[in-house]
PyMOL Python script that loads the backbone (N, CA, C, O; Angstrom):
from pymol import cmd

cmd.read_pdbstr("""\
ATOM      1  N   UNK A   1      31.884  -5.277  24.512  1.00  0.00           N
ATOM      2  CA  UNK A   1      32.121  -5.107  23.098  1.00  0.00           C
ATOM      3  C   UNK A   1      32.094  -6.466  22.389  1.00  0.00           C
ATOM      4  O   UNK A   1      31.498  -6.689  21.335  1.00  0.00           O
ATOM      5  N   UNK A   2      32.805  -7.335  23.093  1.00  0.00           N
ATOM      6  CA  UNK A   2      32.939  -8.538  22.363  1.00  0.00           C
ATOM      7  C   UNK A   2      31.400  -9.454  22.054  1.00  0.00           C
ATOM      8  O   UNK A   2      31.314 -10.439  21.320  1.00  0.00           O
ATOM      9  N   UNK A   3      30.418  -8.898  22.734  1.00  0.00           N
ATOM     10  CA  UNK A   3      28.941  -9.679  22.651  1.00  0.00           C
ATOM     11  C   UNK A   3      28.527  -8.815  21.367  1.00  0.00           C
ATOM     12  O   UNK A   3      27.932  -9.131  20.336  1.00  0.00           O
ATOM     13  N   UNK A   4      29.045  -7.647  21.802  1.00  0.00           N
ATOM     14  CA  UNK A   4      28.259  -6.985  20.183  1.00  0.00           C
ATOM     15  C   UNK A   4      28.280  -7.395  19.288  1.00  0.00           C
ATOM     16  O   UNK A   4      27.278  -7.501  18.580  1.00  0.00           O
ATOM     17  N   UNK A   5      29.737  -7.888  18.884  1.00  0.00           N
ATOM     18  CA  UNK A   5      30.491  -8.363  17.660  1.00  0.00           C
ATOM     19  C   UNK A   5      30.029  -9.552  17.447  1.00  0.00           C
ATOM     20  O   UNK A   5      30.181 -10.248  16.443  1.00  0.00           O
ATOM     21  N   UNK A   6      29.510  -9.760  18.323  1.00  0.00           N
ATOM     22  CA  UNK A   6      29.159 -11.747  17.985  1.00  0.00           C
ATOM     23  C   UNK A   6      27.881 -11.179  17.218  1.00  0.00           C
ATOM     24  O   UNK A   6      27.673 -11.416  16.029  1.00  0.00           O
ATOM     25  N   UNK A   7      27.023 -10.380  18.048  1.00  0.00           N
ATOM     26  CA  UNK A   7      25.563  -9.988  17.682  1.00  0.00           C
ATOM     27  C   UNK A   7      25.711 -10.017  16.378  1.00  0.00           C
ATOM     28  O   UNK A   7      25.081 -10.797  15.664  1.00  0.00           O
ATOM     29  N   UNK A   8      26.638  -9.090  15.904  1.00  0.00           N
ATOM     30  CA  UNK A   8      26.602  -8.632  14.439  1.00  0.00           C
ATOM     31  C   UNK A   8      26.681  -9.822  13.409  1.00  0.00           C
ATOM     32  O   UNK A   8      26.458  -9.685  12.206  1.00  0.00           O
ATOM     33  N   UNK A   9      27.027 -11.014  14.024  1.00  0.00           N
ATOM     34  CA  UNK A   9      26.794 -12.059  13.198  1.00  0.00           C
ATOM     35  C   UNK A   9      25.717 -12.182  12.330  1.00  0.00           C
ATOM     36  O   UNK A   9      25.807 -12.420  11.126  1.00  0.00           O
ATOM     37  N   UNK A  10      24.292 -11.949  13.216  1.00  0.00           N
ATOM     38  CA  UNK A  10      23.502 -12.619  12.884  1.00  0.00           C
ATOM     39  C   UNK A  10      22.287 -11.557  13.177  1.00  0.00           C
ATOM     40  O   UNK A  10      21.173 -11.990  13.471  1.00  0.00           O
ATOM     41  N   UNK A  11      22.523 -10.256  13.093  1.00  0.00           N
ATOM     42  CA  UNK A  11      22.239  -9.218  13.078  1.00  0.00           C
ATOM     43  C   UNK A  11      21.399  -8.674  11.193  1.00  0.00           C
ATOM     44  O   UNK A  11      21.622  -9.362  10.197  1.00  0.00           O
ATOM     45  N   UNK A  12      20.816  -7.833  11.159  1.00  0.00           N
ATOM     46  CA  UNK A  12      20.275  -7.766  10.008  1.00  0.00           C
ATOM     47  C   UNK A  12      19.652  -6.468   9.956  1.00  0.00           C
ATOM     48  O   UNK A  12      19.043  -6.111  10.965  1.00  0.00           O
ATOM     49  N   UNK A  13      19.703  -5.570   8.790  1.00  0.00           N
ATOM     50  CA  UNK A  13      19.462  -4.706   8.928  1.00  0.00           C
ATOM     51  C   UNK A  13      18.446  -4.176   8.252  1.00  0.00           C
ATOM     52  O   UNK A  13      18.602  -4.183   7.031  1.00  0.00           O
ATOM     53  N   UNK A  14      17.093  -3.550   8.799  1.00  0.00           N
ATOM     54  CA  UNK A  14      15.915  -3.190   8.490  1.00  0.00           C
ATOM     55  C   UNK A  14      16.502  -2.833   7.167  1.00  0.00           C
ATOM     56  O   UNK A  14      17.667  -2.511   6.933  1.00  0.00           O
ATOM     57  N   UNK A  15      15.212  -2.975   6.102  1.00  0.00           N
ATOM     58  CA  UNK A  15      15.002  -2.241   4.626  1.00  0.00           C
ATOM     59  C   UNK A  15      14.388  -0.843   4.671  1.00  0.00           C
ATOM     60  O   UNK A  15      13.692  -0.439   5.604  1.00  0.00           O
ATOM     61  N   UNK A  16      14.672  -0.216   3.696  1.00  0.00           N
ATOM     62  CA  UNK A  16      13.887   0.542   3.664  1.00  0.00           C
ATOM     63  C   UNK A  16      12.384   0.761   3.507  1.00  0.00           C
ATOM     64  O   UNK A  16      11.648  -0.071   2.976  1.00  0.00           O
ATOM     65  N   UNK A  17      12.040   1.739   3.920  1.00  0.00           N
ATOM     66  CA  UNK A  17       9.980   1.338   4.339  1.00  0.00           C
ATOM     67  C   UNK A  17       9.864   3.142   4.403  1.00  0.00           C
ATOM     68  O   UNK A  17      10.441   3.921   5.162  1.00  0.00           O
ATOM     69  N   UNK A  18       8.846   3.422   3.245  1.00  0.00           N
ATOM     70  CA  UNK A  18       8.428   4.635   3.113  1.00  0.00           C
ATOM     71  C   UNK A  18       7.705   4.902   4.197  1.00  0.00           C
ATOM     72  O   UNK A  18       7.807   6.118   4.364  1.00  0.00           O
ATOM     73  N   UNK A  19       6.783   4.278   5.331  1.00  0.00           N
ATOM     74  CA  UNK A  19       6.033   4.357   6.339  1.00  0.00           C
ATOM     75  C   UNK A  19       7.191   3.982   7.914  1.00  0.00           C
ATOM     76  O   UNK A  19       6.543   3.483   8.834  1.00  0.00           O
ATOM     77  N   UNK A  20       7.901   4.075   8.057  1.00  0.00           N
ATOM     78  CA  UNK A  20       8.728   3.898   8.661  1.00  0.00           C
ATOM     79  C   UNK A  20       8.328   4.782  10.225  1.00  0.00           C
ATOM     80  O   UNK A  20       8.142   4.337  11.358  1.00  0.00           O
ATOM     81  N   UNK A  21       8.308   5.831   9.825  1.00  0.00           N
ATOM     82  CA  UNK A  21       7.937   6.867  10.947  1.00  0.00           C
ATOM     83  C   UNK A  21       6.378   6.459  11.652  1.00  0.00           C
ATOM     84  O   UNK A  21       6.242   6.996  12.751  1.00  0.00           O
ATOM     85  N   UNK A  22       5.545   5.865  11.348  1.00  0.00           N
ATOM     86  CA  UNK A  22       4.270   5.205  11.164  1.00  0.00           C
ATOM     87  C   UNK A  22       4.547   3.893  12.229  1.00  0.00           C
ATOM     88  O   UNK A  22       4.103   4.000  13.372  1.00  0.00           O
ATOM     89  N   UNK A  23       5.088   2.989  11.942  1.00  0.00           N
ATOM     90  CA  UNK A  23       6.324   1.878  12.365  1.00  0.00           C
ATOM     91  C   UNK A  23       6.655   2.126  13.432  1.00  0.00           C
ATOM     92  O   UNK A  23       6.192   1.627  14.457  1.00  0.00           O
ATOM     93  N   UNK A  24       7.668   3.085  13.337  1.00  0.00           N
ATOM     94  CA  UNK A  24       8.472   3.381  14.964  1.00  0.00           C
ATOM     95  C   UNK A  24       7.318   3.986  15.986  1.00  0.00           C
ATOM     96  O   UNK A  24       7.393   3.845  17.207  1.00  0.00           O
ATOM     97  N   UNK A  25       6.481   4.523  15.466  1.00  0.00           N
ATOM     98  CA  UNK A  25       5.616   5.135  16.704  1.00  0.00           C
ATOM     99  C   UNK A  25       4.655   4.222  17.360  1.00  0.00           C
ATOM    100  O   UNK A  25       4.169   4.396  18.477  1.00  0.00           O
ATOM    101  N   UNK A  26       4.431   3.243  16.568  1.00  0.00           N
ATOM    102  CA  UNK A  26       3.849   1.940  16.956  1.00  0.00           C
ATOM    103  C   UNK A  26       4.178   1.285  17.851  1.00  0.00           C
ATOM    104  O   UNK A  26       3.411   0.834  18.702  1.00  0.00           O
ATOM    105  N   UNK A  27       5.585   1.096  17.798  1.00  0.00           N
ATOM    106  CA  UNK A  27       6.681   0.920  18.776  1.00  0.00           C
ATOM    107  C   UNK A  27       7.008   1.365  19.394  1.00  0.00           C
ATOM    108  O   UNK A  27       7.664   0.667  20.167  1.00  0.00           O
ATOM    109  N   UNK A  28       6.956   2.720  19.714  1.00  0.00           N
ATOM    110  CA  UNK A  28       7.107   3.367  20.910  1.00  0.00           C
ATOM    111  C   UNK A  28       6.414   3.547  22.010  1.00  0.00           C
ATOM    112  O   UNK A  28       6.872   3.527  23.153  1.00  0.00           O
ATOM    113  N   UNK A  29       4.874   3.794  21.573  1.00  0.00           N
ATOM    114  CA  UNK A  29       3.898   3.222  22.143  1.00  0.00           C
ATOM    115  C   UNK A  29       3.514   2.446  22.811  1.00  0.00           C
ATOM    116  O   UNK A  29       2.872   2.617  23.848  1.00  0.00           O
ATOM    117  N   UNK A  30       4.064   0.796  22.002  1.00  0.00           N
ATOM    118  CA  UNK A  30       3.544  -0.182  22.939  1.00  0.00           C
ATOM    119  C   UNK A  30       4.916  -0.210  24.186  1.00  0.00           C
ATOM    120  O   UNK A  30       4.887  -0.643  25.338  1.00  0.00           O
ATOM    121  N   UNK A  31       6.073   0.441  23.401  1.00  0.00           N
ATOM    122  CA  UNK A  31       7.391  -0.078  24.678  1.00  0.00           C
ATOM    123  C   UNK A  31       6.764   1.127  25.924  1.00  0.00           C
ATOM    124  O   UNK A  31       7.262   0.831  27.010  1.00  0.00           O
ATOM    125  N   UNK A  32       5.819   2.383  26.042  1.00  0.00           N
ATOM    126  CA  UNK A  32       5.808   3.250  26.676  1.00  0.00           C
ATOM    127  C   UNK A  32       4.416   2.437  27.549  1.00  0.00           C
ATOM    128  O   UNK A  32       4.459   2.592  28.769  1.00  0.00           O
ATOM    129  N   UNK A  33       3.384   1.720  27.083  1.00  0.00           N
ATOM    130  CA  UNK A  33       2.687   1.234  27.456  1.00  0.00           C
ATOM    131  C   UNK A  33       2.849   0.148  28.452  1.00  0.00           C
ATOM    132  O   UNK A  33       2.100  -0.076  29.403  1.00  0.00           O
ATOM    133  N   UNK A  34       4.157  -0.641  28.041  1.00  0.00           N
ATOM    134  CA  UNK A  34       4.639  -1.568  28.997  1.00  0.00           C
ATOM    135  C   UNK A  34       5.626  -1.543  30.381  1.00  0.00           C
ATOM    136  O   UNK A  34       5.782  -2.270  31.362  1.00  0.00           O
ATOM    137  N   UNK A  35       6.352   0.072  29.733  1.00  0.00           N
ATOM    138  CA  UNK A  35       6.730   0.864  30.742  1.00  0.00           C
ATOM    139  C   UNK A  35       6.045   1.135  31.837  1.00  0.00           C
ATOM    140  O   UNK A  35       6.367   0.797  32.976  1.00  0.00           O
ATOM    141  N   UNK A  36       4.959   1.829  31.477  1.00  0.00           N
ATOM    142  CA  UNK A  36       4.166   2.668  32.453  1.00  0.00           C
ATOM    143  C   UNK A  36       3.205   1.378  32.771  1.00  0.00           C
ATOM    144  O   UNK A  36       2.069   1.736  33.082  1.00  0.00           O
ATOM    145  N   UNK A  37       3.342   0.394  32.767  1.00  0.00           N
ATOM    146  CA  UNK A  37       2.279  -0.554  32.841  1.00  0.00           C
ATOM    147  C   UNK A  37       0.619  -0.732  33.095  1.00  0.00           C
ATOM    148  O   UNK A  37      -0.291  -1.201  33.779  1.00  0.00           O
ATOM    149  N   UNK A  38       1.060   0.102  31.877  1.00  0.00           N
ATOM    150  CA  UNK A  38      -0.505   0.367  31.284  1.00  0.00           C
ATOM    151  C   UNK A  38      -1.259  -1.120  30.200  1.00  0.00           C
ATOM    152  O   UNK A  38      -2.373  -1.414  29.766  1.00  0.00           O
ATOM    153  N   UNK A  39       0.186  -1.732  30.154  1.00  0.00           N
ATOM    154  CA  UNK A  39      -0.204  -3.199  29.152  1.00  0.00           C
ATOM    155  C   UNK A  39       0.657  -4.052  29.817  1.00  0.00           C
ATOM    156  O   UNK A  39       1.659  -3.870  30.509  1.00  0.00           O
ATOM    157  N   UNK A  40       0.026  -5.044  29.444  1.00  0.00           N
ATOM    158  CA  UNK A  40       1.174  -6.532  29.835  1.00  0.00           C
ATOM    159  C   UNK A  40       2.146  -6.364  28.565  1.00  0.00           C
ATOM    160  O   UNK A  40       1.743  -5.800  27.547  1.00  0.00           O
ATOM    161  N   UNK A  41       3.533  -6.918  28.687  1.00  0.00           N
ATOM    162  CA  UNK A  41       4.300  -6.860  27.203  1.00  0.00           C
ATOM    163  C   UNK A  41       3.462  -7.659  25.758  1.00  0.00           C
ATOM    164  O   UNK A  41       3.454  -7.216  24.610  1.00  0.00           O
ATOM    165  N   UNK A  42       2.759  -9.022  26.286  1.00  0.00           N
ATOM    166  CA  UNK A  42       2.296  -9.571  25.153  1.00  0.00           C
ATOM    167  C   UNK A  42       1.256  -8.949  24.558  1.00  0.00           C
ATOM    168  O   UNK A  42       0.926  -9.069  23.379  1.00  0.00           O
ATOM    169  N   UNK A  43       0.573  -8.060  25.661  1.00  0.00           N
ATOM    170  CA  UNK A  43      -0.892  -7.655  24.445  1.00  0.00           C
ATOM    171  C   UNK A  43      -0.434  -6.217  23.624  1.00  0.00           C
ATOM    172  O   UNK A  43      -1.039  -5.946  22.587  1.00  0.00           O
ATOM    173  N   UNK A  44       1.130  -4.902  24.333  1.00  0.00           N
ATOM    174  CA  UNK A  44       1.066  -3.980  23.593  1.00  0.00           C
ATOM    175  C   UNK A  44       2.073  -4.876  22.622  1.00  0.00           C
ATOM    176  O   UNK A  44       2.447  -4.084  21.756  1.00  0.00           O
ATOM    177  N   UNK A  45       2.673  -6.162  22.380  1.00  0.00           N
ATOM    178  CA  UNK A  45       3.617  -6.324  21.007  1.00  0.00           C
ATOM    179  C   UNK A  45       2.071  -6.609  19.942  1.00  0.00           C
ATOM    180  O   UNK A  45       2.074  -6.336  18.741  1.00  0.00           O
ATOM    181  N   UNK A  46       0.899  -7.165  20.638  1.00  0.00           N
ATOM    182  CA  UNK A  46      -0.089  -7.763  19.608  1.00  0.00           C
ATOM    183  C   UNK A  46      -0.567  -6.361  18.804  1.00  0.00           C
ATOM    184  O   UNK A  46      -0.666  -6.112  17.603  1.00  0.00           O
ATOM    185  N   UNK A  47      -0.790  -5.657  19.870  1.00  0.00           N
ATOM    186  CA  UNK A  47      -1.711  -4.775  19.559  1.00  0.00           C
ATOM    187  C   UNK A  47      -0.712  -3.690  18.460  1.00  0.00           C
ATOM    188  O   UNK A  47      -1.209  -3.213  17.440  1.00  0.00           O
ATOM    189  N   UNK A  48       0.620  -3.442  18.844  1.00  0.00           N
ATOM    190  CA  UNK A  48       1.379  -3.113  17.944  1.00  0.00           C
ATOM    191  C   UNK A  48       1.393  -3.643  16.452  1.00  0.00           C
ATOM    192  O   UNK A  48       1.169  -3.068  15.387  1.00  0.00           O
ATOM    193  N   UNK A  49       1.859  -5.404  16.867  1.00  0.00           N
ATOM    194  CA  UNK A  49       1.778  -5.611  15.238  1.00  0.00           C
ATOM    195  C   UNK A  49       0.102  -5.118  14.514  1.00  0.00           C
ATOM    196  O   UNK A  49       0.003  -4.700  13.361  1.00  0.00           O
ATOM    197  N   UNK A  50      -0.625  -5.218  15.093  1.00  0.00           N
ATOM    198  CA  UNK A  50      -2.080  -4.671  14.382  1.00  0.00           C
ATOM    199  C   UNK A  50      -1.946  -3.960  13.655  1.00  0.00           C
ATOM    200  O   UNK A  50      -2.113  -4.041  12.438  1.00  0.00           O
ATOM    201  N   UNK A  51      -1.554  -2.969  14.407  1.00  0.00           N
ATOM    202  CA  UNK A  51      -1.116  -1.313  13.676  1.00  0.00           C
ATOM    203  C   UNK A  51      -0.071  -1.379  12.432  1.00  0.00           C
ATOM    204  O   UNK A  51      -0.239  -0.768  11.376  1.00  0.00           O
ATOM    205  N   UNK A  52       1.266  -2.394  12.788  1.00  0.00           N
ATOM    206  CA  UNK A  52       1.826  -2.039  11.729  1.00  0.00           C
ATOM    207  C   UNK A  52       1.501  -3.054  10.390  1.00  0.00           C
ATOM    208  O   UNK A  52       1.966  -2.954   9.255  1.00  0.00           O
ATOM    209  N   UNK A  53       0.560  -4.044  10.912  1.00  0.00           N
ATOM    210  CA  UNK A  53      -0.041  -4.848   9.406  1.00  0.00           C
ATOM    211  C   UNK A  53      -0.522  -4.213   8.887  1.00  0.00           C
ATOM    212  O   UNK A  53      -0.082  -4.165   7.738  1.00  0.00           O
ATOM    213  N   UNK A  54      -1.758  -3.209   9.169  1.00  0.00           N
ATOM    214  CA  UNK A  54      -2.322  -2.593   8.581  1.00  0.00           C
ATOM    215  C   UNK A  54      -1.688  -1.229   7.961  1.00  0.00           C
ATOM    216  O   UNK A  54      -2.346  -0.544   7.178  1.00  0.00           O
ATOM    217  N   UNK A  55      -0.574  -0.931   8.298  1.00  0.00           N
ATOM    218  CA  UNK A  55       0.842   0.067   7.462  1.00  0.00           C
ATOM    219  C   UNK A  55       1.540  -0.273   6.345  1.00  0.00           C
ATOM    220  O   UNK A  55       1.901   0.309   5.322  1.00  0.00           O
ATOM    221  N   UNK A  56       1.658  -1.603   6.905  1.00  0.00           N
ATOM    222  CA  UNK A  56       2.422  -2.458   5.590  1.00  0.00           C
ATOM    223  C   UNK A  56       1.988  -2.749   4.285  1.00  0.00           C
ATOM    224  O   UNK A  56       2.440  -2.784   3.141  1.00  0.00           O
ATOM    225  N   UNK A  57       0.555  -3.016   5.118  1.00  0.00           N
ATOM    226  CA  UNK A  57      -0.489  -3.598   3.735  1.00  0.00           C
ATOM    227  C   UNK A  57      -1.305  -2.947   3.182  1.00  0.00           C
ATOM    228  O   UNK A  57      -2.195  -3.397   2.459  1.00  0.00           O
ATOM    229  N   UNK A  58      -1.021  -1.289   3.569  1.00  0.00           N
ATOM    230  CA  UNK A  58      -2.131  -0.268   2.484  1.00  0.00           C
ATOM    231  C   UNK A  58      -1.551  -0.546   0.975  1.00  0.00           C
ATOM    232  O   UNK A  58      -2.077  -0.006   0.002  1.00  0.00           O
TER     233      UNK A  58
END
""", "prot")
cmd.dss("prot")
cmd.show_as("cartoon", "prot")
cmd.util.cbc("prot")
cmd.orient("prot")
């Protein structure tokens, strides 16, 4: 408990984002990809942010 509380220091909390659901699946993806090691971690976070630049920035 006590690490949490520190966390929360410096902790921050997402905004709101009408594409959000768009976002998380992006992310789920690449964490399921790195799971099943179907990706190395660095290429599904790249290949993730891809997806969600192009969410952000329609």
């Amino acid at each position: 408990m006590k690490t949490f509380t520190e966390q929360l220091n410096y902790a921050k909390a997402r905004g709101p984002l009408a594409e959000w659901p768009e976002v998380s699946d992006a992310i789920s993806l690449a964490f399921n990809q790195v799971m099943t090691g179907e990706k190395a971690p660095k290429d599904a976070a790249d290949a993730a942010q891809q997806v969600i630049d192009g969410i952000v920035t329609k």
